[in-house]
C-alpha positions in Angstrom: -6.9 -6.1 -16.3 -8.4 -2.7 -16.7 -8.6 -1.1 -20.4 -7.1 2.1 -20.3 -5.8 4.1 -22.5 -1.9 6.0 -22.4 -1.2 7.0 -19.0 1.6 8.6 -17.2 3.0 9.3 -13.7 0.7 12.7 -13.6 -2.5 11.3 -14.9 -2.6 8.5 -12.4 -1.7 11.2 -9.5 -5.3 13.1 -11.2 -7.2 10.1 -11.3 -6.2 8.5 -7.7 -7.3 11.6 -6.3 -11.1 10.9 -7.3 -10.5 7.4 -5.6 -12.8 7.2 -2.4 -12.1 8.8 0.5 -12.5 7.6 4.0 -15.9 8.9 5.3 -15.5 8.3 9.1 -11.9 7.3 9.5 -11.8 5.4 12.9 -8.1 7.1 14.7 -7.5 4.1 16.5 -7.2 1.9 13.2 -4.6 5.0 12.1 -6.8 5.0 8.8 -5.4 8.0 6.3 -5.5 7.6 3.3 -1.9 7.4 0.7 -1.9 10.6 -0.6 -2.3 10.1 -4.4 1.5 11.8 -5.4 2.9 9.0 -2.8 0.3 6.7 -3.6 1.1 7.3 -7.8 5.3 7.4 -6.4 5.3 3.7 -5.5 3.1 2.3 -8.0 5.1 4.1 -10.9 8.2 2.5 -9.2 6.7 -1.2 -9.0 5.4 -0.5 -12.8 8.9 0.3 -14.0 10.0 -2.6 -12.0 7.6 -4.5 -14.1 5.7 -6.0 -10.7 2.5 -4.7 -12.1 1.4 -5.4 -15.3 -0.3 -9.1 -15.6 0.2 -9.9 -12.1 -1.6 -10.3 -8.7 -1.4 -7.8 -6.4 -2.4 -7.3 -2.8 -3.3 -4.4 -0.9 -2.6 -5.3 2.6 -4.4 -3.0 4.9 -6.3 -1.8 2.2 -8.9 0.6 3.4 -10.3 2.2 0.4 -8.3 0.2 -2.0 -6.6 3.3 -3.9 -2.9 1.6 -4.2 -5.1 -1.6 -5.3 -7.2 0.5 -7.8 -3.5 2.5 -9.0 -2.2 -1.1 -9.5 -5.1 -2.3 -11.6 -5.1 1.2 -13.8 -1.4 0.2 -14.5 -2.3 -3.1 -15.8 -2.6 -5.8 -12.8 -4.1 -8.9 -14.0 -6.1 -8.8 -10.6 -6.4 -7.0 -7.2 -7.0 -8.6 -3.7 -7.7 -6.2 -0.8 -7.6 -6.8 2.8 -9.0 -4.6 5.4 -10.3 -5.2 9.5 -12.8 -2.8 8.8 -15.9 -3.9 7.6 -17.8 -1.1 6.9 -15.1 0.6 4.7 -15.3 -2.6 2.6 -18.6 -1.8 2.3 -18.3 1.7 0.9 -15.2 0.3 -1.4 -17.5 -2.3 -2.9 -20.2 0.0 -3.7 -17.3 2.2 -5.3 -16.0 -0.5 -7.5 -19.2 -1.9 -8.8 -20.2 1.2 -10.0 -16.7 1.9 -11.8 -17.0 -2.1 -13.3 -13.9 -3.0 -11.2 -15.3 -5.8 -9.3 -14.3 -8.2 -11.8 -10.9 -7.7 -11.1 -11.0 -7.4 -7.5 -11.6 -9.7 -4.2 -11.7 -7.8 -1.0 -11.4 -9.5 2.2 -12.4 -9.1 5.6 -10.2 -9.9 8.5 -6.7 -9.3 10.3 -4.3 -8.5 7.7 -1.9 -10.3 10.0 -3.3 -13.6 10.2 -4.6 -13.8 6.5 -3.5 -16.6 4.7 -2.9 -16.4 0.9 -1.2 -17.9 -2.0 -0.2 -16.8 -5.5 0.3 -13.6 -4.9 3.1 -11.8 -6.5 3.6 -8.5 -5.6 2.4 -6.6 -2.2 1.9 -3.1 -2.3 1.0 -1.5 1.0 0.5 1.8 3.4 0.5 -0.2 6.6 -0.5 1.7 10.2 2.6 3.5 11.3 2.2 2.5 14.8 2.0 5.8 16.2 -0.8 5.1 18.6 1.1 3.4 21.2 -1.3 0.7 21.2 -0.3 -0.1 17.7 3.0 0.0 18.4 5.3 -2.1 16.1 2.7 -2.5 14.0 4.3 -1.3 10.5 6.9 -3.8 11.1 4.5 -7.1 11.8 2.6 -5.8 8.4 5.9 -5.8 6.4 6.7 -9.7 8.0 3.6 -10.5 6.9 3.7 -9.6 3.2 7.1 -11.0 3.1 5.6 -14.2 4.1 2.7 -14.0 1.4 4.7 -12.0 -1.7 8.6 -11.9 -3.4 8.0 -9.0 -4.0 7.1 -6.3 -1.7 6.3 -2.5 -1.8 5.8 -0.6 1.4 6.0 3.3 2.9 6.8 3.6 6.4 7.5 6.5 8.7 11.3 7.7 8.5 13.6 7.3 10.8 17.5 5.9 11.3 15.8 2.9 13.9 12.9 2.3 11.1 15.4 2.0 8.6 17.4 -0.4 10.3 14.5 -2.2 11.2 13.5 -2.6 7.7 17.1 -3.8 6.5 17.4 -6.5 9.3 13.8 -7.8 8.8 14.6 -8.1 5.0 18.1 -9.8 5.4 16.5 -12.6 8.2 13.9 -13.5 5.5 16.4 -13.7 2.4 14.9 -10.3 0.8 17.0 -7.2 -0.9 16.0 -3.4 -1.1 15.7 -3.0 -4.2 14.5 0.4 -4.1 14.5 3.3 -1.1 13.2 6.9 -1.8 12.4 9.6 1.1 9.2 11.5 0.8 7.2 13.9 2.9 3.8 12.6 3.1 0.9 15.6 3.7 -1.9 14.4 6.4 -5.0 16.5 6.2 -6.7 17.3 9.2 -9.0 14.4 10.2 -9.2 13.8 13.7 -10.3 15.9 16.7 -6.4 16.5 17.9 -5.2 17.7 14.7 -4.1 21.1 15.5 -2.8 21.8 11.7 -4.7 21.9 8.2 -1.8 19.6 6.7 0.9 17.8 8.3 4.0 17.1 6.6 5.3 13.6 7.7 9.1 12.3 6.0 8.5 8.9 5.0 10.7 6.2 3.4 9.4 4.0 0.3 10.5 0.8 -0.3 11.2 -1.8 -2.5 11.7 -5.2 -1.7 12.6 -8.6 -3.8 13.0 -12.0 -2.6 16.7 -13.4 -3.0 16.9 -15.3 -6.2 15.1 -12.9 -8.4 16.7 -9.4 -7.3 18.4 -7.4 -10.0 20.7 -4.8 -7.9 20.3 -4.2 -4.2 19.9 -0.7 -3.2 
């Protein structure tokens, strides 16, 4: 667990946005980064939720590992990152070496959705959005996935009524609860060759998911 001293909602938003960046995002991986005031929304929400502090938390789809590095400023006994990308692993592990995160953190090569894991207990995630149509579906294979590997499970996806009831019909077939739902509108910067606009403006839903068995109130 990273030693830090007090911190609040505002101060982590301030220090996720000197996180790394991605340096050449590749389009067809849908790599943006989580804005740090959604990226410091759901991690405040899983804190309160106490599914932070002391625990094990993956960062499925990592990329740069910012919701991973949120987590372990809040208090997670450990952080495991997983990423297709090799070379941002690369940059991320040159990051947290020099910060003295490494210690806390495994990162992991491969296809987020044929990683196999144990002891994990909370996933917190940004997964692709599936908006290139050859990732289509995409958002919703990610959330399967860390419902397989975590009981608890904290995800953004992009909002609308047949995402939604995607979400709630996934979560009922494998026993889980929504916990927690909050809309947001996520800004985009410009960052591929097709961006027409400085900043997009996406509405996004994040949620909060619990296994059956250890829910408190479903949303």
């Amino acid at each position: 667990m990273v030693e830090e001293k007090t911190i609040d909602k505002k101060k982590l938003e301030i220090t996720l946005e000197n996180t790394l960046d991605y340096k050449k995002p590749r389009r067809e991986l849908e790599q943006y980064p989580t804005p740090p005031e959604i990226a410091s929304k759901i991690l405040w929400e899983a804190l309160l939720r106490n599914d932070i502090e002391d625990k094990t938390i993956l960062d499925l789809g990592c990329g740069t590992l910012r919701l991973g590095i949120g987590a372990l400023i809040l208090g997670a006994k450990r952080v495991v990152g997983v990423d297709i990308d090799y070379r941002v692993l690369e940059e991320t592990i040159e990051w947290i070496r020099e910060r003295k995160y490494t210690v806390y953190t495994l990162l992991l090569n491969g296809d987020a959705l044929e990683i196999e894991l144990r002891n994990i207990d909370t996933t917190i995630m940004n997964p692709p959005f599936g908006v290139n149509p050859r990732n289509k579906g995409l958002d919703m294979m990610f959330l399967r996935k860390a419902l397989e590997l975590s009981k608890t499970v904290y995800t953004i996806h992009k909002h609308s009524p047949g995402e939604e009831k995607l979400v709630r019909e996934i979560a009922s077939l494998n026993s889980y609860a929504i916990v927690y739902r909050e809309k947001a509108l996520m800004p985009i910067k410009m960052m591929y060759p097709r961006h027409r606009r400085r900043v997009y403006r996406v509405e996004v839903d994040i949620y909060g998911l619990k296994k059956e068995g250890v829910v408190e109130n479903e949303y």
